[in-house]
C-alpha positions in Angstrom: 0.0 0.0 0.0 1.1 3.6 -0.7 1.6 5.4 2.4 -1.1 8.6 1.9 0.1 12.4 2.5 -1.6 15.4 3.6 -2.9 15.8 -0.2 -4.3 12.4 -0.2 -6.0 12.8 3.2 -7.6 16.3 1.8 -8.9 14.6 -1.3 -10.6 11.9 0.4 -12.0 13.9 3.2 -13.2 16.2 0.7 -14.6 13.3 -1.5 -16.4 11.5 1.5 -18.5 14.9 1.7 -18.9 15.4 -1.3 -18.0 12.3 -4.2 -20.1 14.7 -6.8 -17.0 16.9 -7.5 -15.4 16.7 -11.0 -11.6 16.4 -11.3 -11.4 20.0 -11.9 -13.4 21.2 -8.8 -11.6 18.5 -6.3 -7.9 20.1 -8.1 -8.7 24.0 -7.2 -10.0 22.7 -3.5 -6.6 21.0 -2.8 -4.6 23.7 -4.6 -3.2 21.3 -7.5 -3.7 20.9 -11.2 -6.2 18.5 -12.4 -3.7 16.0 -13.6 -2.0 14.9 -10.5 -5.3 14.9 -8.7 -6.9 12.8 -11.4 -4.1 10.7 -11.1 -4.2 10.8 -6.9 -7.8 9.9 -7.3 -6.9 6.7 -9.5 -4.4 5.7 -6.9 -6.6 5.7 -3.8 -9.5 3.6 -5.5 -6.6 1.1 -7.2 -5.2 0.8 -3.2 -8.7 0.5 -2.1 -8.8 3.9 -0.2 -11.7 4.6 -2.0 -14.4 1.6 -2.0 -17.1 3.0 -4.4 -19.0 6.1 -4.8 -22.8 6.3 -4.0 -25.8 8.4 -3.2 -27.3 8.0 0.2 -30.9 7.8 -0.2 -34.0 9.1 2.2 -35.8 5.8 3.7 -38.7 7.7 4.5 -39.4 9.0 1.5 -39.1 5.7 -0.1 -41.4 4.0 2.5 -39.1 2.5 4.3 -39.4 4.5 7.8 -39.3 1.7 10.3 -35.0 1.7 11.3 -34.8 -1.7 13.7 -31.8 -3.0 15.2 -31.7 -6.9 15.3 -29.7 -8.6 17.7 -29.1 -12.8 16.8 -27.9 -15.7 18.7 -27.3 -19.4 16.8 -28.3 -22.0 18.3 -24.6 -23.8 17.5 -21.2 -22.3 16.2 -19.5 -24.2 13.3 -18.3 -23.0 10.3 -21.0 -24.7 8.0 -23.7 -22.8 10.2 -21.9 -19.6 10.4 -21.5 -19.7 6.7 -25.0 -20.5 5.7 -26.4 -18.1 7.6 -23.7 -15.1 6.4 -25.8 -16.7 3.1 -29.0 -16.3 4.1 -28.5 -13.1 5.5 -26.9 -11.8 2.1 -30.1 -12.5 0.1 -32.4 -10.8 2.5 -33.2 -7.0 1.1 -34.5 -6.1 4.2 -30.7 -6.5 5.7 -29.1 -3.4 4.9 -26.2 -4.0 7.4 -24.4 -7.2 9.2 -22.0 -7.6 11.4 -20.6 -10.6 13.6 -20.3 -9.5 16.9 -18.6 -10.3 20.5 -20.6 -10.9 23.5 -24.5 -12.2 24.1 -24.9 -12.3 20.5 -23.5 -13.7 17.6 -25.0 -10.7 14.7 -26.5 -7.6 14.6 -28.2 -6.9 12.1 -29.6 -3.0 10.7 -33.1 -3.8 9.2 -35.3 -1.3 6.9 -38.8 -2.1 6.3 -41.8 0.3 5.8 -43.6 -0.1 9.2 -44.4 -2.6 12.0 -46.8 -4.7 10.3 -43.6 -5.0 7.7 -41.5 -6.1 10.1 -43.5 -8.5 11.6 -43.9 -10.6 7.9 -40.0 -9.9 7.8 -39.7 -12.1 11.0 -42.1 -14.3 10.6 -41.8 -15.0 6.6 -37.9 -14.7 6.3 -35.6 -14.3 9.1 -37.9 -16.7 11.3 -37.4 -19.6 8.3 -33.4 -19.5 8.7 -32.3 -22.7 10.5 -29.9 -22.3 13.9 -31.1 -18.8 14.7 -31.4 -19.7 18.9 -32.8 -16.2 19.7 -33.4 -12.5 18.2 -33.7 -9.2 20.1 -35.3 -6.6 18.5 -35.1 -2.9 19.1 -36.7 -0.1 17.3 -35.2 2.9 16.3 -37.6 6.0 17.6 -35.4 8.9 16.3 -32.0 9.0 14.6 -29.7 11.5 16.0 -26.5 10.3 14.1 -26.3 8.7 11.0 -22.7 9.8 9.6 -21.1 8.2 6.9 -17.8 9.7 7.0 -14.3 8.1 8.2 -12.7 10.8 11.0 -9.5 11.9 9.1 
């Protein structure tokens, strides 16, 4: 891996704010000529700095309002459970984040539905038919205060 400079940490702080910026806009912000930042740019999605670019989109307005936190326990821990479920999980829409976790649960999982009545077929019609789930927590999200996408720099 390249070892990043003060440049390169300006071009990707200004990027994760901001990924919309042409070449030209992102070189007069960090003082340089398009070229080298063009070629910067290149550098830091080759080394994997830079994972993709996206647009963050409103839930609510797309009717999916509902935000609830899903906390899972397996009934047994081997690797040919761990992996099918890490499957499972993958092909569920609803899932919008997953991560394996330490301590009185095994996941957490971020799930996006439109409402209660949503989430309730969600449990009961797909996560409930996953084999070697032991338990799941629920909690609902009544407010977001924080929802930052952005790596501290």
């Amino acid at each position: 891996m390249m070892p990043l400079d003060k440049i390169d940490f300006r071009i990707l702080n200004i990027l994760q704010n901001n990924s919309n910026l042409t070449t030209k806009e992102l070189a007069a912000k960090v003082n340089l000529s398009t070229t080298p930042v063009f070629e910067r740019v290149k550098k830091l999605e080759k080394e994997g700095y830079i994972k993709k670019y996206k647009a963050i989109l409103d839930p609510e307005k797309l009717d999916r309002g509902l935000t609830v936190f899903c906390n899972i326990r397996l009934k047994e821990h081997t690797r040919k459970i761990g992996n099918q479920f890490v499957k499972d999980i993958l092909s569920l829409d609803e899932v919008i984040e997953c991560y394996n976790i330490s301590g009185d649960y095994d996941f957490l999982l971020k799930v996006l539905v439109k409402d209660m009545k949503d989430y309730q077929n969600f449990v009961l019609n797909h996560l409930g038919e996953l084999q070697n789930i032991g338990s799941a927590h629920s909690t609902f999200v009544m407010g977001e205060i924080k929802n930052s996408y952005l790596v501290p720099l």
